[in-house]
Residue, then its C-alpha position, 0 to 999 in steps of 0.5 A: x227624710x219626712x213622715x209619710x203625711x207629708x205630701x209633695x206637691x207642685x203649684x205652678x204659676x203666674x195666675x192672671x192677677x199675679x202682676x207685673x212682677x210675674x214670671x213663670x214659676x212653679x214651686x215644689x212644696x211637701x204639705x203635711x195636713x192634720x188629722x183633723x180640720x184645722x185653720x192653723x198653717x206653719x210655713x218652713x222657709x230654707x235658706x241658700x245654698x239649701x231646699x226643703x230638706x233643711x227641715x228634716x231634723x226640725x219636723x222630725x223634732x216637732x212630732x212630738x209636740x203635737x203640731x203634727x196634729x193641729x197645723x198644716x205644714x208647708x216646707x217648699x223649695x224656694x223659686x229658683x231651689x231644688x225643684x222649684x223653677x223660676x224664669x230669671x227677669x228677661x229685661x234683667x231687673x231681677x225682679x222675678x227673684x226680689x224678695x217681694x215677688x218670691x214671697x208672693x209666689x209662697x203665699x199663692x202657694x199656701x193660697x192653693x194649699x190651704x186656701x186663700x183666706x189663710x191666716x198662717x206663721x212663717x219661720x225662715x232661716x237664712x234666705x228664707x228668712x229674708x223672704x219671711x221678712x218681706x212677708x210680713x210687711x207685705x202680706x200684715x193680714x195674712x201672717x200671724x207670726x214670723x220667726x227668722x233665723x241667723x239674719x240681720x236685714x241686708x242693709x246691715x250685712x252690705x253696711x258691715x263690708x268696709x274697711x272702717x269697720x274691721x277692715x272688710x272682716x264682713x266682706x270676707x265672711x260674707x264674701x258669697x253675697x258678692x260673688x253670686x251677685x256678679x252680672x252673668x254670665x261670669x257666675x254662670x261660667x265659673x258654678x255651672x258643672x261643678x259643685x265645689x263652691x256650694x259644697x265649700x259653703x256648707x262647709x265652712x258655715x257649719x260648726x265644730x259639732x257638726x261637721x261631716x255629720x249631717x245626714x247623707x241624703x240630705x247634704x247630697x240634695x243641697x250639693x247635688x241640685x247645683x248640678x241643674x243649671x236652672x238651680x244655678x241661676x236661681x241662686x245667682x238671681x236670688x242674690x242679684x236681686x239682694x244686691x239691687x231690687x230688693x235694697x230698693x224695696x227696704x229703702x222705699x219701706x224706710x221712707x214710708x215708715x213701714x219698715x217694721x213688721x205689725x205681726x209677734x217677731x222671734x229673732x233666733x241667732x248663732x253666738x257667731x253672728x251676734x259677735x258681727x251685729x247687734x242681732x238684739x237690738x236690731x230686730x228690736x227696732x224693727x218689730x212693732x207688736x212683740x219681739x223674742x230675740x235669742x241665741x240658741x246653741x253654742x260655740x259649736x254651733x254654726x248658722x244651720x240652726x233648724x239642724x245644729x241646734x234643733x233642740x233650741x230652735x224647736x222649743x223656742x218657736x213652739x212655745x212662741x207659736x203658742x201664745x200667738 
């Protein structure tokens, strides 16, 4: 589904110095190299119920804009996704999960890459979008722009679960954010052998245009990788930890005034998910250097943008990543 430059690799850690947050992990990632030396890295980070192949059709679009020739390209499964493996925490914090630790992992990903003084732009959707968020706030002298597609921060989704707010609309909507985050081992029980759930996910989260039409190959490694036990417990600890650890990590940003990114923010979103939230001038508020916020795509559009709507989302994070 990739051109041939792009290489697999796996990197595995923890290195000595990686810190409390520390669990054994090795992460999968496909790396395009330019043709030419070049200091320029473009990080692609997929969401759930997803891995790398998300990106498909977004690398395929971008080969003719000439980033091919000047960036290196990393697109990994996430710790936990596809191939990539990540020991859940043994004293059940979540914390190797948290999205301060997987971001870790990506950036001593890049850091085995491309190189431990790399400066590079990170574009996530869905859950890897949240990871490019605490990215950017940890990691402000390494990363040169973060672009984050069809999210608000999870505060706001678990604020929207109410009654007084539409009668629990979000919570139905984003019923999985509760589901996957049960303790284990109920989740465990229910998903382990059967791919119906994650299947139904993809489903019901695409839009009209799309709908039965994505690539064969592609759908089969999203569905299929939940047959992995591993994979199981790697999305349900990515959500455990959302529901936990990480809201303490943005509580902490919060009262440290730190909550804002320092690095060029480009905010992309469905028409579906700006009808939910004020998508604009949330992340607005959230950006201290500049900040593009937009809707791409249509009415027939659902929230897997790097493929439903790949004409727009490409054109706007190429033009954005030009003046960076």
């Amino acid at each position: 589904m990739f051109p041939p430059s792009f290489a697999p690799t796996t990197t595995v850690f923890p290195s000595p110095e990686a810190g409390s947050l520390a669990s054994p992990t090795s992460v999968f990632a496909l790396h395009h190299q330019p043709p030419k030396a070049s200091k320029n890295v473009l990080v692609l980070l997929h969401g759930y119920p997803q891995n790398h192949t998300l990106w498909y059709e977004f690398v395929a679009s971008l080969a003719p804009t000439g980033v091919l020739d000047e960036w290196h390209i990393i697109v990994p499964d996430l710790p936990g996704y596809g191939q990539s493996r990540k020991e859940a925490s043994p004293d059940g914090s979540h914390s190797a999960h948290c999205k301060r630790a997987i971001a870790a992992d990506i950036v001593a990903t890049v850091d085995h890459l491309v190189g431990p003084e790399a400066l590079f732009v990170v574009v996530g959707h869905d859950r890897g979008a949240r990871v490019g968020y605490r990215m950017a706030k940890d990691f402000p002298a390494r990363v040169r722009g973060v672009c984050l597609q069809d999210i608000v921060p999870t505060k706001f989704v678990f604020r929207q679960m109410s009654y007084e707010i539409g009668r629990h609309q979000e919570t139905f909507k984003s019923y999985h954010w509760i589901v996957l985050a049960l303790p284990s081992p109920l989740p465990e029980t229910l998903f382990n052998g059967s791919t119906v759930f994650f299947e139904s996910n993809i489903d019901s989260w695409t839009g009209s245009r799309f709908k039965g039409k994505f690539t064969a190959a592609a759908k089969s490694s999203w569905v299929d990788q939940y047959l992995e036990p591993a994979v199981v417990t790697g999305a349900l600890e990515d959500y455990r930890a959302g529901a936990s650890i990480d809201l303490d990590h943005d509580e902490a940003d919060e009262k440290a005034g730190t909550a804002a990114v320092l690095c060029p923010l480009l905010a992309l979103y469905s028409v579906h998910l700006s009808r939910r939230f004020d998508v604009d001038a949330i992340w607005k508020d959230l950006g201290k250097a500049s900040v593009r916020s937009v809707q791409v795509g249509d009415e027939q559009t659902g929230h897997f943008l790097p493929i439903e709507a790949v004409e727009d989302t490409v054109r706007e994070v190429v033009e954005w990543m030009k003046a960076l």
